[in-house]
gemmi code that builds the backbone of each chain (N, CA, C; Angstrom):
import gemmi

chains = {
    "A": [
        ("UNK", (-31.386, 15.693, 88.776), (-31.331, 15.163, 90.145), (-29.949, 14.552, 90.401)),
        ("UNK", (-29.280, 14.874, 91.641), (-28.140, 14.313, 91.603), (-28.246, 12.720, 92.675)),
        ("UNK", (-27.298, 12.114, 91.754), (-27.714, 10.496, 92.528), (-27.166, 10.232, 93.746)),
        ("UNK", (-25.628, 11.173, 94.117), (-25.320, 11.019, 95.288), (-25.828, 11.689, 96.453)),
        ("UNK", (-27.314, 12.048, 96.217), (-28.726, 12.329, 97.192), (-29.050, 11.045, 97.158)),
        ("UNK", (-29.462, 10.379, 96.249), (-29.717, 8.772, 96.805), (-29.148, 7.979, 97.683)),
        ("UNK", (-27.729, 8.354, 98.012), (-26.901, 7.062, 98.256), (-26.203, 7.579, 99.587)),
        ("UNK", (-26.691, 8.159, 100.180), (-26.272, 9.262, 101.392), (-25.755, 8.196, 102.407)),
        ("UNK", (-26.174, 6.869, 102.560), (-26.243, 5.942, 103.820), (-25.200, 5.073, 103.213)),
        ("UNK", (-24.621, 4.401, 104.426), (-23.469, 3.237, 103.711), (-23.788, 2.137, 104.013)),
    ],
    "B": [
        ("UNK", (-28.879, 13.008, 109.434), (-29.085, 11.790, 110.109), (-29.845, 11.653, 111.564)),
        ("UNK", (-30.128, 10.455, 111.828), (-30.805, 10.606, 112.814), (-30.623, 9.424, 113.404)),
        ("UNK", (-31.366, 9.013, 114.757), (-30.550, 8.390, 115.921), (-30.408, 6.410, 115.615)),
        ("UNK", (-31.416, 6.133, 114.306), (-31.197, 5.230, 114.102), (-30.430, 4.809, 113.187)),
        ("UNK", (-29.876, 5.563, 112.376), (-28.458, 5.533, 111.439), (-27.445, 6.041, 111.698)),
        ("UNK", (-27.371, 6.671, 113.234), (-26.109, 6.865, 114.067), (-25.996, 5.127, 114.850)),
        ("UNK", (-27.002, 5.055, 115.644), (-26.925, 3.457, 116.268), (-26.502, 2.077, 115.368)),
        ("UNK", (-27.370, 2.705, 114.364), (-26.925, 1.486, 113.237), (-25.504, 1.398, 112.821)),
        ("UNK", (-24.821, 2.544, 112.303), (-23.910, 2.785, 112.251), (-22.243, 2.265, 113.513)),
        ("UNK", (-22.915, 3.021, 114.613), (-22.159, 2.353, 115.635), (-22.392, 1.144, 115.725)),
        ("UNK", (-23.687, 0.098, 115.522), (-23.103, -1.217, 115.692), (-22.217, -1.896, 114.924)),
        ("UNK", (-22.707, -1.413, 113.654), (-22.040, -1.900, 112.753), (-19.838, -1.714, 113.082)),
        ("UNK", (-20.071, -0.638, 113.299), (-18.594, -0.664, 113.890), (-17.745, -1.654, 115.161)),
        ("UNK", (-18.664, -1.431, 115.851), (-18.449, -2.452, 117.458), (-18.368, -3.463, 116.678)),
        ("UNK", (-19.028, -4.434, 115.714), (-19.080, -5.484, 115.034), (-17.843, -5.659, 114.448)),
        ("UNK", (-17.126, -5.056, 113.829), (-16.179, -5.166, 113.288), (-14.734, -5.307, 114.479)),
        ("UNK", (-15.139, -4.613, 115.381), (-13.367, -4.161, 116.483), (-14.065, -5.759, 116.990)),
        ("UNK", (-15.017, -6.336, 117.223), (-15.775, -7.357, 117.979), (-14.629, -8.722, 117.117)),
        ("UNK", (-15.038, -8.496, 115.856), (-14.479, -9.364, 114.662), (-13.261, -9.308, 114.908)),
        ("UNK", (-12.225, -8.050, 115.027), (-10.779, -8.053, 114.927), (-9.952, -8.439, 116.406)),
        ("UNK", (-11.057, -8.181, 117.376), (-10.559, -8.508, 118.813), (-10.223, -9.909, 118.724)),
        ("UNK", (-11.714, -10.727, 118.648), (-11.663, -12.404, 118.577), (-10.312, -13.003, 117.782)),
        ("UNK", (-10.383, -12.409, 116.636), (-9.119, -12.871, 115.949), (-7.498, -12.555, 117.010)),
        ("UNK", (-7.316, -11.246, 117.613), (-6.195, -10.919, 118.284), (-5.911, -11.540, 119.409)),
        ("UNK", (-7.239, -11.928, 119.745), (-7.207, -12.161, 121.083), (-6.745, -13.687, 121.215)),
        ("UNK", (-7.472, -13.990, 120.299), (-6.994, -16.201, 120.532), (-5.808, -16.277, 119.726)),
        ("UNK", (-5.592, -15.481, 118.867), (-4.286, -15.723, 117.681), (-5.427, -17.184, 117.068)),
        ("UNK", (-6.499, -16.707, 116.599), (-6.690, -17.806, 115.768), (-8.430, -17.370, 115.384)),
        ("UNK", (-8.506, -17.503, 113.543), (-9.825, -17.062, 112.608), (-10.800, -18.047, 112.693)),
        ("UNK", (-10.353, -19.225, 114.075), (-11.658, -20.111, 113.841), (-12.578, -19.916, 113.731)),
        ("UNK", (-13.505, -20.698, 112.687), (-15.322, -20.652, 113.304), (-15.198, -19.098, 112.070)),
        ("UNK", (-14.670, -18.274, 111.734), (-14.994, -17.041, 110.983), (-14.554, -17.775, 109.081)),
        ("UNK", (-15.753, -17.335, 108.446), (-16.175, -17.439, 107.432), (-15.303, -16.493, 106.994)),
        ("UNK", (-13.767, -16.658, 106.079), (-13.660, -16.062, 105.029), (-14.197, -16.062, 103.801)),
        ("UNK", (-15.514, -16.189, 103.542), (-16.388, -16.918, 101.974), (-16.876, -14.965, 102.390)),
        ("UNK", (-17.535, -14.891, 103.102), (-18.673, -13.835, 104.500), (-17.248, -12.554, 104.432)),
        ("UNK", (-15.943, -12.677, 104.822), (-15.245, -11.261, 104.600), (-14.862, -11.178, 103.529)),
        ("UNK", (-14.255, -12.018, 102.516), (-14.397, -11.930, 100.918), (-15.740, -10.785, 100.518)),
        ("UNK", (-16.412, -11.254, 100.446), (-18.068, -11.046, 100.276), (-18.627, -9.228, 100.472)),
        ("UNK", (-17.833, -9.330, 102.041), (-17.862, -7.590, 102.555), (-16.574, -6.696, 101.803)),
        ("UNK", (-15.967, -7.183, 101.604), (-14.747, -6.743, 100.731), (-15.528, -5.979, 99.270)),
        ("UNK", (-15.560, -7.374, 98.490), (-16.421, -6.221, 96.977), (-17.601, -5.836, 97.686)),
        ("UNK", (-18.341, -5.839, 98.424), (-19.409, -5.226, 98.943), (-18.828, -3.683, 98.738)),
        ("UNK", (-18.247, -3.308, 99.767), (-17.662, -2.022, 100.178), (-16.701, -1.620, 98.866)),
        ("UNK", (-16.143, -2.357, 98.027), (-15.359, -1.695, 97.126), (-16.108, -1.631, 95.692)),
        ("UNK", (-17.557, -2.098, 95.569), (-18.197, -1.819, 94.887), (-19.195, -0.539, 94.865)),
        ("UNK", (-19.381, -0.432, 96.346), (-20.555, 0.480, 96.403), (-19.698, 2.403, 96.899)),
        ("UNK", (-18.575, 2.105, 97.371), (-17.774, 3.140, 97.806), (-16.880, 4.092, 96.756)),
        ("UNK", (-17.033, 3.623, 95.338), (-16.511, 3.815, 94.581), (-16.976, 5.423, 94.109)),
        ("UNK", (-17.687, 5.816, 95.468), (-18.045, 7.103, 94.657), (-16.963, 8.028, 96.051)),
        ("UNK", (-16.091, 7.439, 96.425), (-14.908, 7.727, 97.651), (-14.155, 8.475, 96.819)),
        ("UNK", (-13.926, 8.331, 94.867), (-13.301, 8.740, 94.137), (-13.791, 9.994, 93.643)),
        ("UNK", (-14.791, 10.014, 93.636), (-15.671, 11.196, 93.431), (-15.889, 12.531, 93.761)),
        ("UNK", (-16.192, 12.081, 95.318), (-16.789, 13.259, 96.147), (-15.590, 14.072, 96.684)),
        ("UNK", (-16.006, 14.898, 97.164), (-15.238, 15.901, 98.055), (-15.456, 15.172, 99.376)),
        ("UNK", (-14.522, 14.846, 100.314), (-15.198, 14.927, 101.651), (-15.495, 16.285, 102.983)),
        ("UNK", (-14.840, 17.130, 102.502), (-15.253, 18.119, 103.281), (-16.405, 19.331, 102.441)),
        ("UNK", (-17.282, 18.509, 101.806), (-18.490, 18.645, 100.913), (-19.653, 19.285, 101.632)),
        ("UNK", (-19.479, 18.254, 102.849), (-20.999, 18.628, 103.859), (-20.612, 17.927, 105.493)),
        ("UNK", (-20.937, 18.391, 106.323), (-20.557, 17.213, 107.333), (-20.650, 15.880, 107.061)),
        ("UNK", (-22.155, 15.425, 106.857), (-22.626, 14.445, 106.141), (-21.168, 13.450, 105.362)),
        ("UNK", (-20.996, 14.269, 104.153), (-20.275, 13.661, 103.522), (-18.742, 13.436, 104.258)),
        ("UNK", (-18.492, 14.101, 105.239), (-16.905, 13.715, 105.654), (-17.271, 12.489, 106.677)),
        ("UNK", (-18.482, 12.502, 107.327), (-18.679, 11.501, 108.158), (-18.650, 10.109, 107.495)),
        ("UNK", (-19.340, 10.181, 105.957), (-19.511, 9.045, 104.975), (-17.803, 8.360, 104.688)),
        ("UNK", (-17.635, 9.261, 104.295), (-16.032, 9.215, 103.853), (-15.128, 8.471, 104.857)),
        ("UNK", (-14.978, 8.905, 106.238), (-14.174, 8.426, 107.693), (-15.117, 6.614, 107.817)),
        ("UNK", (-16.386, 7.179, 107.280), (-16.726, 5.730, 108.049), (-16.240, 4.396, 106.665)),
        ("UNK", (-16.541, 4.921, 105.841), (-16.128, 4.274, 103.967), (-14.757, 4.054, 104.628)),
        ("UNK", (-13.873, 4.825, 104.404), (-12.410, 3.882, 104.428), (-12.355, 3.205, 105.575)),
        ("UNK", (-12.910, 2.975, 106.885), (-12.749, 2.728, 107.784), (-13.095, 1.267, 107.189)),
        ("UNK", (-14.566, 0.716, 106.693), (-14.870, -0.279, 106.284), (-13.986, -1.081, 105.490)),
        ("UNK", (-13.611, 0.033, 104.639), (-12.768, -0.970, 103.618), (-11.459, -1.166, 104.168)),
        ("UNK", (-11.120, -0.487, 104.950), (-9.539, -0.797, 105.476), (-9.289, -1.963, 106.475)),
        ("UNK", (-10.289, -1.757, 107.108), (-10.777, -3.045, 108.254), (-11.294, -4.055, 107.718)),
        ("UNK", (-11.856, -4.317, 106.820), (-12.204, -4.935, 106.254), (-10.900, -6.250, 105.077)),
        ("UNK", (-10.014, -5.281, 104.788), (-9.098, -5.738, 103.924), (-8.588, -6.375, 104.871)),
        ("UNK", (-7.775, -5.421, 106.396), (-7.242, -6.211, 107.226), (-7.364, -7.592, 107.646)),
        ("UNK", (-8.665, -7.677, 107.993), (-9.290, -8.919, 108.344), (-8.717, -9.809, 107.329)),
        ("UNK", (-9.235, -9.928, 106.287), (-8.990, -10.790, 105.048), (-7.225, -10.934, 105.203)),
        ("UNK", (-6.345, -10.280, 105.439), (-5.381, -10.225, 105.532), (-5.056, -10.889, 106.696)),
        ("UNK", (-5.630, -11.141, 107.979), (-5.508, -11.741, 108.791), (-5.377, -12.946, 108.697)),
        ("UNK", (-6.932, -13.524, 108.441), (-7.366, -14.997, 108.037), (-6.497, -15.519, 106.739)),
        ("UNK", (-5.732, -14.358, 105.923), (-5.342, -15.766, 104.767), (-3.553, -15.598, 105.335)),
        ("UNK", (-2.988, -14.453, 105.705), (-1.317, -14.311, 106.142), (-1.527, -15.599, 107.239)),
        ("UNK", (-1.298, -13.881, 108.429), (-0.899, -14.033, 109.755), (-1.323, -15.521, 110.387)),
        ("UNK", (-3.005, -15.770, 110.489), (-3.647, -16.586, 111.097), (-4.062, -17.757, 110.159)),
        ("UNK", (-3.261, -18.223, 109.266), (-4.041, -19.016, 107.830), (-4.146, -20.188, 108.576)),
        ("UNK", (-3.487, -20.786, 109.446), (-2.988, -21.986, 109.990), (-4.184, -22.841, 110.950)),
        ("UNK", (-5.078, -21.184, 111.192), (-6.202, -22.106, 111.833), (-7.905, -21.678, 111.268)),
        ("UNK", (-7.461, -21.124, 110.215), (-8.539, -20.970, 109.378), (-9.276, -22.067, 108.946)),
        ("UNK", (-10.840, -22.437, 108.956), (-11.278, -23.773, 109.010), (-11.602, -23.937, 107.745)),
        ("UNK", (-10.497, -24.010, 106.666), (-10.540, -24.302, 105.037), (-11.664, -24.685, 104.859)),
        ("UNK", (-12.213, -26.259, 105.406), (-12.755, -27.684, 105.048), (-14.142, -27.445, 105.457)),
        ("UNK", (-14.472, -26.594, 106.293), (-15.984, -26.292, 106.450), (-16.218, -25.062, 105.556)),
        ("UNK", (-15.675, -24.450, 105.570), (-15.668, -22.803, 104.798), (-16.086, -22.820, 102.719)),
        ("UNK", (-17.186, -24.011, 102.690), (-17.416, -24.054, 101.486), (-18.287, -23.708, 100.553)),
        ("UNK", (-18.903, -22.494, 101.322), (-20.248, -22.126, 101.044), (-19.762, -21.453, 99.024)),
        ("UNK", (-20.330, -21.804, 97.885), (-19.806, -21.275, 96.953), (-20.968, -19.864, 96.920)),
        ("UNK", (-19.523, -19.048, 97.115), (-20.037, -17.670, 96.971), (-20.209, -17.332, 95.669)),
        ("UNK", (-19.503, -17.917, 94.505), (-19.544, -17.712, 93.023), (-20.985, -17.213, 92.451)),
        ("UNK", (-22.249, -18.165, 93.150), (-23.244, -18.205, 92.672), (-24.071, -17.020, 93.721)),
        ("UNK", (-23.770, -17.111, 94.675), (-24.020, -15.626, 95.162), (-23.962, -14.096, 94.527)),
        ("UNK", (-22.327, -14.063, 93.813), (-22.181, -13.160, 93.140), (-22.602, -12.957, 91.804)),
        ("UNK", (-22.864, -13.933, 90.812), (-23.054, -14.111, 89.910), (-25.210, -13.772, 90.037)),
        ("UNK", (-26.117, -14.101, 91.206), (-27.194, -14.047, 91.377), (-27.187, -12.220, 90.923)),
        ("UNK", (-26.325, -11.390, 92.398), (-26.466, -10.334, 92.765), (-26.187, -9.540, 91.697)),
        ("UNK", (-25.234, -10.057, 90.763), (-24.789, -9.410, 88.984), (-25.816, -9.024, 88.313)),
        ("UNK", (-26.955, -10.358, 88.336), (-28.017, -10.688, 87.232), (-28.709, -9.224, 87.916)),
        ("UNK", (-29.332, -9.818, 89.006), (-29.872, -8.480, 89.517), (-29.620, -7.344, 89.702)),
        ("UNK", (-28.101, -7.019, 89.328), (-28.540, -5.372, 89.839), (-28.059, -4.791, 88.265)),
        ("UNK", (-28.490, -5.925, 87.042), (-28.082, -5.851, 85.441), (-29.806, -5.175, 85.375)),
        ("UNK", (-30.545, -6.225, 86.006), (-32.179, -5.814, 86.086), (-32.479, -5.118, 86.856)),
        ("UNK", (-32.435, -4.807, 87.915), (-32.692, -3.990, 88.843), (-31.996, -2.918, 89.081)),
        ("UNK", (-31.969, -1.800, 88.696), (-31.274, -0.400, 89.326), (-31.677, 0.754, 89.056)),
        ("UNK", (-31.531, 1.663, 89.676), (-31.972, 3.321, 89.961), (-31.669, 4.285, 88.343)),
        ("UNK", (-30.454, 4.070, 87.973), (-30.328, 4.332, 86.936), (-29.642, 3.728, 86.082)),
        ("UNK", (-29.400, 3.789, 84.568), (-28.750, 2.955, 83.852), (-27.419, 4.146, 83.825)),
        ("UNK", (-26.501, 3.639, 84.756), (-24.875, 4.190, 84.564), (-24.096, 2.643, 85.546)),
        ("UNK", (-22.569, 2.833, 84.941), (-22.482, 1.867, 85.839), (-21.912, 1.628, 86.995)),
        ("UNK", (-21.760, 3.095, 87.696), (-22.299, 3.494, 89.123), (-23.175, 3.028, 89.674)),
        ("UNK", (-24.540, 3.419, 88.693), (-25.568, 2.966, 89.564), (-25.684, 1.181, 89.317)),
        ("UNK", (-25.119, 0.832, 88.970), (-25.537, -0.552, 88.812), (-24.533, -1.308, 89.656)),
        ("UNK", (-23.448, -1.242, 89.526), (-22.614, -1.135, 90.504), (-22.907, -1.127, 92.163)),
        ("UNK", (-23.665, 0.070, 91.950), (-24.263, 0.172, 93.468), (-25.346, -0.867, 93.966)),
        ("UNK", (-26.272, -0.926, 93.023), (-27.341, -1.901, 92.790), (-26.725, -3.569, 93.479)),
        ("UNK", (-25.739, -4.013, 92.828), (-24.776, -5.370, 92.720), (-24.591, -5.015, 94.242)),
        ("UNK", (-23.965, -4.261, 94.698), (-23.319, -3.965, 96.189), (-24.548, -4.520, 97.401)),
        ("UNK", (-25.480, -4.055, 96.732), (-26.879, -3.802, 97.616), (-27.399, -5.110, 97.961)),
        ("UNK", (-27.702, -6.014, 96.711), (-27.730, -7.204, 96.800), (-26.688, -8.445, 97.351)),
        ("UNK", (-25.960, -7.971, 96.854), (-24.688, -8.911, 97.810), (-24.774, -8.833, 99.184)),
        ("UNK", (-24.490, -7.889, 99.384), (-24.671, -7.215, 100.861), (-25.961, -8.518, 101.962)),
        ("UNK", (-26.627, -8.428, 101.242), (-28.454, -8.909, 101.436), (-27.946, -10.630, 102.047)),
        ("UNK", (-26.834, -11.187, 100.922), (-26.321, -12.253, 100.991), (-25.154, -13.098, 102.357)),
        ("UNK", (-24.576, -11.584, 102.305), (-23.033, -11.676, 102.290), (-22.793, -12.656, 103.702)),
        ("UNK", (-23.640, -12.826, 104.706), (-23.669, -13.469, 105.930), (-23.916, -14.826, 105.770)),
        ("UNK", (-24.172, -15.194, 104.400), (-24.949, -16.464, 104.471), (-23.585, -17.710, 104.641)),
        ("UNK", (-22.276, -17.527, 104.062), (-20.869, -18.438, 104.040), (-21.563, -18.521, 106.008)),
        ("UNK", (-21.045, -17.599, 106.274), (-20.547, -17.493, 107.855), (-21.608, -18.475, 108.484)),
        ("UNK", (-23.148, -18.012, 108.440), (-23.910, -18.841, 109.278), (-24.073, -20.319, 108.705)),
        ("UNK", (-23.451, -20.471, 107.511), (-23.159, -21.618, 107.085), (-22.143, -22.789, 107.398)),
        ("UNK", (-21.193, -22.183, 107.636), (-20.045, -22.238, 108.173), (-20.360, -22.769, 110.071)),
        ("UNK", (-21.037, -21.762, 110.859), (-21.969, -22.311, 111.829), (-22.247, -23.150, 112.109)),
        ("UNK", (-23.361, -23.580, 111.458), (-24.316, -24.830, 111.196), (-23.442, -26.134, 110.800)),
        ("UNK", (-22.497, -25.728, 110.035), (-21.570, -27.025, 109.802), (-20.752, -27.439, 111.031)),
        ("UNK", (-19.866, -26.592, 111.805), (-19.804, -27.010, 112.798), (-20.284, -27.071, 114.255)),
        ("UNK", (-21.949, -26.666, 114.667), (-22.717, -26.642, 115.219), (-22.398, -25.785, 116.145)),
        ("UNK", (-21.410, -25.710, 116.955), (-21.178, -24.652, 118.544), (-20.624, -23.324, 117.872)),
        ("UNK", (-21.083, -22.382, 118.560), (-20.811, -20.762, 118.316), (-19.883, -20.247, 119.293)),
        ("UNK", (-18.658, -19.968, 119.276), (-18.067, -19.092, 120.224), (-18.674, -18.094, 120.856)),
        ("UNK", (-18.932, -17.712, 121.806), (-19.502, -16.196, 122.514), (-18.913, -14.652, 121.307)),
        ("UNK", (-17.648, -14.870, 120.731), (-17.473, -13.205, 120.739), (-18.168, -13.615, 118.995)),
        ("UNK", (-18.314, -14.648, 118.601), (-18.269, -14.525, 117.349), (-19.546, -14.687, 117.413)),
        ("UNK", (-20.872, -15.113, 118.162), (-22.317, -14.827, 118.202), (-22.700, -13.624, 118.397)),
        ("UNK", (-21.497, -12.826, 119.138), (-21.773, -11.602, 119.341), (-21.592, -10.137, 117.892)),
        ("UNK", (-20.568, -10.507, 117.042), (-20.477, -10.257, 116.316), (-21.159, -10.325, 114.974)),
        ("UNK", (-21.859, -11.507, 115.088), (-23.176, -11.401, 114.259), (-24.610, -10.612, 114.645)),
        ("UNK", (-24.565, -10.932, 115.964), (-25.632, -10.077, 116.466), (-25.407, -8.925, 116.563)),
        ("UNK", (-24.281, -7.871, 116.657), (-24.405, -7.177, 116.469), (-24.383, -6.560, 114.738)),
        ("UNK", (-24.194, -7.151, 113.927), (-23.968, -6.655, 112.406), (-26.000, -6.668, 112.053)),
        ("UNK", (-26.363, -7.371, 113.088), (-28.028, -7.664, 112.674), (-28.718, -7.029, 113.762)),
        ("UNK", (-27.858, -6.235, 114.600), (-28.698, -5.473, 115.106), (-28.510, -3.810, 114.020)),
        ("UNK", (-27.165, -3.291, 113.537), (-27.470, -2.889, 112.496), (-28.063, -2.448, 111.329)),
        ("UNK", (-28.272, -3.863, 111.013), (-29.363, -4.061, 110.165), (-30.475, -3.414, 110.327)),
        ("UNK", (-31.514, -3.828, 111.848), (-32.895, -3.764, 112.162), (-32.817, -2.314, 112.498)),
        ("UNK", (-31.612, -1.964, 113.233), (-31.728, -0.156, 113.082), (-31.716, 0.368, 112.177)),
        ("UNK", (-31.070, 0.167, 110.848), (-31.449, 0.873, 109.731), (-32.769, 0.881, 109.277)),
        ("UNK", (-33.680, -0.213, 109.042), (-34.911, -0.808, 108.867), (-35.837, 0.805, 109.370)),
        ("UNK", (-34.919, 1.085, 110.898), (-36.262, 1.908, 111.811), (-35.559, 3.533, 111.006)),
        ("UNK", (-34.347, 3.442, 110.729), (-33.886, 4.964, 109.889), (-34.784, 4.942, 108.058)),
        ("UNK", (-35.149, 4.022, 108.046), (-35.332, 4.182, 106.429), (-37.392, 4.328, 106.720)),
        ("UNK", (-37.909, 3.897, 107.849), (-39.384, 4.004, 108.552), (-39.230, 5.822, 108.861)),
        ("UNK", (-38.194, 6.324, 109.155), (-37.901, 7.570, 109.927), (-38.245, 8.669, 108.681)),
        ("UNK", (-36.594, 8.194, 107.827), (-36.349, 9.104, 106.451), (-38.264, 9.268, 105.617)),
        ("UNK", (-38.448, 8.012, 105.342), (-39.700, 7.874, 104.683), (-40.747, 9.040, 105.007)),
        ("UNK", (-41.063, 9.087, 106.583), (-41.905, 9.957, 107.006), (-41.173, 12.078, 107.296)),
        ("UNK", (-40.732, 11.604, 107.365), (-39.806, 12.971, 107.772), (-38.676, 13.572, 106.658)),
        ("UNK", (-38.153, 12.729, 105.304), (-37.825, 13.447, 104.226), (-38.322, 13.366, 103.379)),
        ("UNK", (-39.424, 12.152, 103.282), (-40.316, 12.108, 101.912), (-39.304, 11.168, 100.752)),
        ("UNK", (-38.712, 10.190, 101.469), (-37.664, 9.957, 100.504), (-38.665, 8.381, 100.027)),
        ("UNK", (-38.968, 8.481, 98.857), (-39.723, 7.707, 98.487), (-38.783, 6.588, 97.436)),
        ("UNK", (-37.426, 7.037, 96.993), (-37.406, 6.219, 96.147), (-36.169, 5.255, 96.350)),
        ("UNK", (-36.418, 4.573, 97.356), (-35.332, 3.602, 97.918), (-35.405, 2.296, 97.989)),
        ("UNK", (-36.558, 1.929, 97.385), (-37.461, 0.810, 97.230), (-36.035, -0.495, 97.193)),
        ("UNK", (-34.905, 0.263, 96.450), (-33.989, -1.144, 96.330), (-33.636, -1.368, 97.579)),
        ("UNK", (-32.821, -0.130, 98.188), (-31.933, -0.606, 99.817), (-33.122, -0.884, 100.570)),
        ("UNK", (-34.236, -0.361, 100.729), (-35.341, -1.263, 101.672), (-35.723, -2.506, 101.493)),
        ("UNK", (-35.933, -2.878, 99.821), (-36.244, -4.346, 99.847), (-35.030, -5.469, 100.429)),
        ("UNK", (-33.926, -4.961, 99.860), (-32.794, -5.692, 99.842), (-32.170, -6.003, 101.483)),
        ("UNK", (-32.450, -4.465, 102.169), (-31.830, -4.342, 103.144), (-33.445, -5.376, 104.667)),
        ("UNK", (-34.318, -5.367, 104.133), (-35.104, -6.274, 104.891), (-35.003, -7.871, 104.245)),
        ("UNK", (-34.305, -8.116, 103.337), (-33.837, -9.430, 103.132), (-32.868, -10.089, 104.074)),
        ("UNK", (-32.101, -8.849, 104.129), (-31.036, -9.369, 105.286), (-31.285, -9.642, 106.599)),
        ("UNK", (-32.025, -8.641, 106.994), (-32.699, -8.591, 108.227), (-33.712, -10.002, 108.426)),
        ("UNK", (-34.217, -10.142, 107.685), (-34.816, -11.344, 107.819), (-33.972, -12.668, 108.089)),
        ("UNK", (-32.946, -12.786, 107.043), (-31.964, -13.995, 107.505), (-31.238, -13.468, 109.237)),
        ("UNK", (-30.985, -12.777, 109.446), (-30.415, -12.541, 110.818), (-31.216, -12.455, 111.082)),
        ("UNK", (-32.584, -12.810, 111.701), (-33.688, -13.663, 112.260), (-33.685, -14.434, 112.973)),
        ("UNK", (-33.216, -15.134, 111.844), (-33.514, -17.047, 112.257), (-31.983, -17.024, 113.318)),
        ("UNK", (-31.271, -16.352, 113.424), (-29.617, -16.170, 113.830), (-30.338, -15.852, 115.600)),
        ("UNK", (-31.223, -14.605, 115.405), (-31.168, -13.908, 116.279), (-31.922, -14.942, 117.350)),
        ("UNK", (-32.641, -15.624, 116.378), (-33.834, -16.598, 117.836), (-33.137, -17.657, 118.014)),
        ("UNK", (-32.146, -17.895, 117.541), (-31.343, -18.808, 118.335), (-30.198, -18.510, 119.405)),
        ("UNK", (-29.475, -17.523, 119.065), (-28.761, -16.376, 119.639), (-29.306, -15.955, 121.370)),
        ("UNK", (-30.728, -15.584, 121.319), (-31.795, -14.888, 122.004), (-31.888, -16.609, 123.335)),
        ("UNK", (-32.157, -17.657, 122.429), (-32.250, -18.962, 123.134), (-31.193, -19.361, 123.871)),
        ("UNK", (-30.051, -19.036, 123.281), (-29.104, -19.467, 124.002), (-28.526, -18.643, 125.365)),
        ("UNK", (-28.631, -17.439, 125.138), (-28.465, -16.179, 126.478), (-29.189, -16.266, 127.636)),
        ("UNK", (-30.949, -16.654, 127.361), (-31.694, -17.465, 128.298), (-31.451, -18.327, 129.071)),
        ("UNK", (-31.100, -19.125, 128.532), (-30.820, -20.931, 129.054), (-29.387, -20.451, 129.626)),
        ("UNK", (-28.457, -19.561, 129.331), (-26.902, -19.300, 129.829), (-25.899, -20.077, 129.168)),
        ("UNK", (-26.692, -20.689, 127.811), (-25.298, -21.683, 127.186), (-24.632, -21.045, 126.304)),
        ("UNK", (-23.993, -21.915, 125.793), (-22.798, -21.592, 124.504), (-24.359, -21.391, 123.245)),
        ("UNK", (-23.742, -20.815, 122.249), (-24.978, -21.044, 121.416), (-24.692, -22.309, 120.664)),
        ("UNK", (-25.556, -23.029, 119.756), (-25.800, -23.790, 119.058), (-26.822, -23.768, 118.418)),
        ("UNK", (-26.063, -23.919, 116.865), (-26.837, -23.828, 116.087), (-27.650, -25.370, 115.679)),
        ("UNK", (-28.885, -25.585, 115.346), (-29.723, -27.324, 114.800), (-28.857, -27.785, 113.293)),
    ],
}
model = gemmi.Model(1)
for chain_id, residues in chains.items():
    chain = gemmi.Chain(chain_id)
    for i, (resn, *xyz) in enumerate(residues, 1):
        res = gemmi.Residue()
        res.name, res.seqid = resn, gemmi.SeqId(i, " ")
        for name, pos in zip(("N", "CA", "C"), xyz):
            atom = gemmi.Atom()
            atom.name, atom.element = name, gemmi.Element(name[0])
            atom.pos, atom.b_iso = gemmi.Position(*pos), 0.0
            res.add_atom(atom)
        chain.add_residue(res)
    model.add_chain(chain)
structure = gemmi.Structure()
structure.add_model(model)
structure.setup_entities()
């Protein structure tokens, strides 16, 4: 799973 | 994305030109919490650190992330650069004592215990998340110490917390419509904040009524 799919929003 | 992490997004911006106007406009950082832009500073240079990373012409998505990331941190530095150069002279040292130390040092512990994965990206990010949750508290502190609120600088909080409550309705959105279940940190963290810009907002809300200056009890 890649984590910068988690972190999409700032 | 969708219309409440575009809105959120735009306030969050207006908030900031809101922040840099007040300062240009009087030639003077009164009443503004440098403890509160310190604070947004490692915020953004903790959690952006993946600016080193990515591609930005990756996805739309990601170039939009990217334009809005340096935008934060550049504006952001400015400011700080404002209040301690250009404008130091009317910066309100003597109220401005909120110790952020223990702020940062809280948000450390937690995102040592709390995070998505063990890298130290993700923990990193974790620390960002929590601070973040904090980072307003110098400023409305700062407030309260000297009781009267300028208009652009009530406005500038209200808008960073209207922000806030729009993201709240993008992460209600994502939940139902991407299935994104595992965000449990930026939702808890990010309705912490929202909650302290609350107590901001019903006083804020009181004062626009009545037609006064705000004041804080």
């Amino acid at each position: 799973e890649d984590s910068s799919e988690d972190h999409d929003e700032l | 994305m969708n219309i409440f992490r575009l809105g959120g997004d735009m306030l969050h911006v207006v908030s900031i030109f809101l922040l840099l106007l007040k300062i240009q406009t009087s030639h003077s950082c009164a009443g503004l919490s440098l403890k509160t832009q310190i604070l947004y500073m490692v915020v953004f240079s903790t959690r952006y650190l993946d600016l080193f990373f990515t591609k930005p012409w990756h996805s739309a998505l990601t170039f939009y992330n990217t334009i809005m990331k340096i935008l934060f941190l550049s504006s952001s530095a400015y400011t700080i650069y404002l209040m301690q150069k250009r404008y130091k002279h009317t910066y309100d040292k003597v109220h401005d004592t909120f110790r952020i130390q223990y702020l940062i040092a809280a948000a450390a512990v937690l995102a040592l215990i709390f995070h998505l994965r063990l890298t130290v990206f993700e923990i990193l990010w974790a620390f960002s998340v929590f601070l973040e949750s904090v980072a307003i508290l110098p400023q409305l502190f700062l407030l309260q110490e000297t009781g009267e609120v300028e208009n652009i600088t009530s406005h500038y909080i209200f808008c960073l917390g209207g922000y806030r409550t729009l993201y709240i309705f993008n992460w209600v959105w994502r939940y139902f419509t991407e299935h994104r279940r595992n965000q449990w940190l930026a939702w808890g963290c990010g309705t912490v904040q929202t909650l302290i810009y609350a107590d901001f907002f019903y006083y804020y809300i009181l004062s626009r009524k009545q037609g006064k200056k705000l004041r804080l009890p």
